[in-house]
N, C-alpha and C positions, 0 to 999 in steps of 0.2 A: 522460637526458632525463626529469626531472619535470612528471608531470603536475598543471595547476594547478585546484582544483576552484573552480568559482564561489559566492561563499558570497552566501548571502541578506541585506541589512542593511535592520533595521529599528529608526530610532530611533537609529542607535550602535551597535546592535549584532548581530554577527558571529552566523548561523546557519548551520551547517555544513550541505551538502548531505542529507545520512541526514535533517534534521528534515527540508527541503522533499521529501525521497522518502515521507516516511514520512506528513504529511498531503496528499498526492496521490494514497497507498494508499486514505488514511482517503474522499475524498472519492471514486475507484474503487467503494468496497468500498460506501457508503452508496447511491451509484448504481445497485450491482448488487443491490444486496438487494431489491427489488422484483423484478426479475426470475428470480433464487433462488426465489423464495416461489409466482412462477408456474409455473415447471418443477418444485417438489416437491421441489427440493435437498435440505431436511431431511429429509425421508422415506427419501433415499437411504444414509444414513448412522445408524448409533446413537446416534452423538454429535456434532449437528450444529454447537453450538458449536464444537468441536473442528476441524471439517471446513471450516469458516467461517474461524476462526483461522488455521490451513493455508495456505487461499485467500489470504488477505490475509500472509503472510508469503510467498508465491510470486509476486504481485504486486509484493510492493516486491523482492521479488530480483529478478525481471525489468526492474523500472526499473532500479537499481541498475545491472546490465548494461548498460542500452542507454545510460544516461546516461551 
């Protein structure tokens, strides 16, 4: 039993699931950075970038899953 993913079409053309996961991360992650920047998320880390990046590749793994 194959599963069938629903792809996104705009214009003609074919967008595989991973783009719509990955700007749903993008607009997650723009969401939550005001609220990072309240709690002091940088501060917690050395390398916040890094830490941030992390985040936002944990996000779309989780979508990823539930999707």
């Amino acid at each position: 039993m194959a599963h069938t993913f629903p792809e996104l079409v705009i214009g003609g053309v074919l967008f595989a699931p991973f783009v719509i996961y990955l700007v749903v991360t993008l607009v997650i992650i723009i969401v939550l950075r005001p609220l990072l920047l309240l709690v002091g998320f940088a501060k917690m880390f050395s390398h916040a970038s890094i830490a941030e990046l992390s985040l936002g590749v944990t996000i779309l793994g989780l979508l990823m899953l539930l999707f």
